[in-house]
N, C-alpha and C positions, 0 to 999 in steps of 0.2 A: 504494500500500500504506500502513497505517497499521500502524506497528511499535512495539510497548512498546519503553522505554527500559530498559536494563540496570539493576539495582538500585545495582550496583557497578562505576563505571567511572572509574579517575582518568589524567590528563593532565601531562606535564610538560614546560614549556618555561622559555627566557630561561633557559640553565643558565652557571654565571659559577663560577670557580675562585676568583675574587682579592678577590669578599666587597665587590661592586657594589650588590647590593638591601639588605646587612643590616649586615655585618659593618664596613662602612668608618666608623661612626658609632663605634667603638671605638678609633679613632685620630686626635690631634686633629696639627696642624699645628704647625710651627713657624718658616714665613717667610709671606710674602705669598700664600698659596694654603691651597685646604682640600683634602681626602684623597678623594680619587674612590675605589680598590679596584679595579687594575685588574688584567687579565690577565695572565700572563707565561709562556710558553713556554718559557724559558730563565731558570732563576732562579738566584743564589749562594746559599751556604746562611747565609752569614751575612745576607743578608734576611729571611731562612724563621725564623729563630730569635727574630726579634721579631715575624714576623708571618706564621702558619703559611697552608700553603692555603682558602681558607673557600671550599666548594662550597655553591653556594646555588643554587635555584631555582622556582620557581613551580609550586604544583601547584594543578591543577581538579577540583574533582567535577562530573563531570558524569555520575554516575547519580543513581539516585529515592531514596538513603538515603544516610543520614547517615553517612560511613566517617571511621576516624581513620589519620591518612595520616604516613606518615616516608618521610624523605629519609634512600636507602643510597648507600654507596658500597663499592667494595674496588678493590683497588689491587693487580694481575695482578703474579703471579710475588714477591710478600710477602705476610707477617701482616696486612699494612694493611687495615683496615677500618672504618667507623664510621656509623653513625648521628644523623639530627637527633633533636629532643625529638618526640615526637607530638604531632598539631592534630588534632582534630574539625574537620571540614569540611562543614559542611550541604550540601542538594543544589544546587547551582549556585553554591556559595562558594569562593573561590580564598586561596593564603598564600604566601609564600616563608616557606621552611622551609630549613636551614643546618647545615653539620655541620665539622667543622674536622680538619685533615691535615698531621702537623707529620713529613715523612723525617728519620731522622737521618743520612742518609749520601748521597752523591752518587750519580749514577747515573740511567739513561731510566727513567724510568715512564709506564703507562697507570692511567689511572682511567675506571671502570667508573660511571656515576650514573645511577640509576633510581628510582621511588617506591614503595613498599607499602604496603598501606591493607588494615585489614579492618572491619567493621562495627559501627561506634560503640564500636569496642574489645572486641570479644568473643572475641579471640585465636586464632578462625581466617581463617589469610589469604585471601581474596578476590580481590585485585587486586593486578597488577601494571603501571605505567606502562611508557609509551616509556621505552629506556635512551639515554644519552649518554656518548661518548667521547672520553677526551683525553690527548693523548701530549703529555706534560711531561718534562723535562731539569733537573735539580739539579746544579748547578755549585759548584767553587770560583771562577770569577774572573769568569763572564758573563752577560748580563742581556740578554733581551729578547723580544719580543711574536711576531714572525713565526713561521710554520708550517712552516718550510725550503722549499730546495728544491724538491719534490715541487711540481704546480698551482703552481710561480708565475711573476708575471706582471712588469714592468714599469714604470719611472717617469720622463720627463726630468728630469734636473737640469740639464744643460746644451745648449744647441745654438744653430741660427740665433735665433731668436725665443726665449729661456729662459735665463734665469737664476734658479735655484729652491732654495730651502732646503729639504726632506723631510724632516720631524722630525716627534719621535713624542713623546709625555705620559712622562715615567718619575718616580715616585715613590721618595720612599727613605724606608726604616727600617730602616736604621742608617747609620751615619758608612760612609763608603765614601773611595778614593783611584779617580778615572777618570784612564787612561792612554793609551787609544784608541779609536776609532772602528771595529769590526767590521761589512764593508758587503759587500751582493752585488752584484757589478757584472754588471748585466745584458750578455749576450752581445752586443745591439745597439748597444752603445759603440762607441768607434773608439780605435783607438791614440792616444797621446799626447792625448786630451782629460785636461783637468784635475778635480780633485773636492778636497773639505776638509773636515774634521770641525767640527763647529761644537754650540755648548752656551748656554743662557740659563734664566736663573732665571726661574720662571713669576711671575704676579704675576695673581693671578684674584681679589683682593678688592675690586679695582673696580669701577665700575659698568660700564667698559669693558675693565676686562683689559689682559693686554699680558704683554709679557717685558722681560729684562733680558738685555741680550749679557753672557757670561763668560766665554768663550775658544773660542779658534779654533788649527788645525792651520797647519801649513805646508803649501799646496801639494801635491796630489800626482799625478803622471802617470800616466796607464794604459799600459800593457805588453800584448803579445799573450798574456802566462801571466794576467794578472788579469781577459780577460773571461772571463763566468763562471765567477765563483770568491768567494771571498769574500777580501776582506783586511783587513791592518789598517793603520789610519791613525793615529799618534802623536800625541799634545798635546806641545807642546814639555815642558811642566813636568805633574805630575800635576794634576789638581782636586779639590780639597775638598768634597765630597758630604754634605752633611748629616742627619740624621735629621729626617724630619717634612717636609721638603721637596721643592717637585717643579719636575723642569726640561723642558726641550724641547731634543730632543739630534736630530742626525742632520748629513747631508750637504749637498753645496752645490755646482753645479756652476756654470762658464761659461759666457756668451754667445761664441760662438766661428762664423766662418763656415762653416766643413765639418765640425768635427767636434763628436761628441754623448757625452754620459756619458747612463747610464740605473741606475738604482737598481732593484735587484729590488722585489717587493711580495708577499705570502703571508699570506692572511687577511683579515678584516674589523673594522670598528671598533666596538665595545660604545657610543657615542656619537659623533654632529656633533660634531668638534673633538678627538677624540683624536690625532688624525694631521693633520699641519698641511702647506701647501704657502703660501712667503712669495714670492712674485714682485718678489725685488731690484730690480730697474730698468724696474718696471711694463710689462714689455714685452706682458701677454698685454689684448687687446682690453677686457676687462672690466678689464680694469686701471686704463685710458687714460692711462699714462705717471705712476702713482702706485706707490709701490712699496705692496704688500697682501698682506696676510691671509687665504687662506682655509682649509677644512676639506678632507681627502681622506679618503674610505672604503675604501681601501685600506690593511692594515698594510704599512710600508715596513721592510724587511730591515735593519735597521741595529742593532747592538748594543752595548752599554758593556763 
């Protein structure tokens, strides 16, 4: 068959909450790293007040005329709603397009993100894109990337061959005090394996990168109540969290003969390298007894 092509058809993908394609150019750094705009599932609202949610995402035309296309959003069970600026999209032309989301109050929300376009701006609407949905949490005191619960999956940190750090990219904008490690301990752990909260300052202005160790937890055991479950893991003293600055935070298990710690995982990674796995005492083959660096595409369950 040979089918005409719709006049008015638009597209939308690569949808991002935390202002990855546009927004992140609005906030400059203040230690040795620059401002990626990442996601967060769990946010405090004192983050949110310097740097509100920026929904962004990619739209395509791909009909035979030229439509002028905005990025909506509304935000289920509130007044919340809003709007990007309009773009004229010729036929076959793409844009991220961006609209911004500042709660004033704590509490679960869904946000609703789709696109509308009508024809070269003639005020009747046409088209409507794929929609996209996201279940966000506004917090006073916690921070973090993972989906819950619900579909998730698993990480060693510890066992025979393993000793692993799971840390994840966290950005800050504002001064913050970190107090503890919120971690989900996968069901497949064993009593009495060990785990620890562990923190470093990023350092990405190099040609090769790296971190800075900042502090670490005491020790802490698993109990038959903490598999599957989430708990929390103290810093002895609090940590000083800076504005403009980004670290790599998560957990850290043992090389131990019989027993294993596992770190939940829920989600995926917006880039290579958001989500880190450091192999302490090089034990895994690609390793060959160096202790390394790599990237996981898995969001690991761990929160500030």
């Amino acid at each position: 068959k040979v089918i005409e092509s719709p006049a008015n058809r638009i597209t939308m993908e690569d949808e991002v909450i935390g202002g990855f394609w546009i927004d992140y150019l609005n906030y400059s750094a203040s230690c040795l790293n620059y401002m990626v705009g990442l996601d967060y599932s769990v946010t405090p609202l004192s983050q949110l007040q310097n740097h509100p949610y920026a929904i962004e995402a990619l739209f395509r035309n791909e009909g035979t005329s030229s439509q002028t296309v905005n990025l909506e959003y509304d935000v289920t069970g509130t007044m919340y709603s809003g709007s990007s600026l309009p773009q004229v999209l010729n036929p076959g032309d793409s844009a991220f397009l961006g609209a911004s989301f500042s709660p004033a109050t704590t509490g679960s929300y869904t946000i609703d993100i789709w696109g509308v376009a009508d024809s070269a701006g003639a005020g009747v609407t046409s088209t409507l894109s794929n929609m996209e949905t996201r279940e966000i949490q506004v917090t006073d005191y916690i921070y973090g990337k993972d989906l819950g619960v619900n579909n998730s999956s698993s990480y060693i940190l510890g066992g025979l061959e393993d000793q692993n750090h799971i840390t994840t990219r966290f950005e800050m904008y504002a001064d913050e005090q970190l107090y503890s490690l919120r971690i989900y301990i996968a069901s497949d752990s064993d009593i009495g394996a060990e785990v620890k909260a562990i923190i470093y300052e990023l350092d990405t202005t190099s040609t090769s990168g790296g971190v800075m160790f900042l502090a670490e937890s005491d020790n802490y055991t698993l109990t038959a109540q903490d598999l599957g479950s989430w708990i929390d893991i103290p810093f002895v003293d609090p940590i000083s969290l800076t504005n403009g600055c980004a670290y790599e935070f998560g957990a850290v298990g043992f090389q131990h003969p019989t027993l294993e710690s596992h770190v939940g995982t829920s989600g995926q990674s917006l880039y290579n390298g958001e989500h880190s796995l450091f192999d302490e005492l090089g034990l895994s083959s690609s390793s060959a007894g160096t202790p390394t660096w790599y990237y996981i595409t898995t969001t690991p369950m761990v929160r500030m």
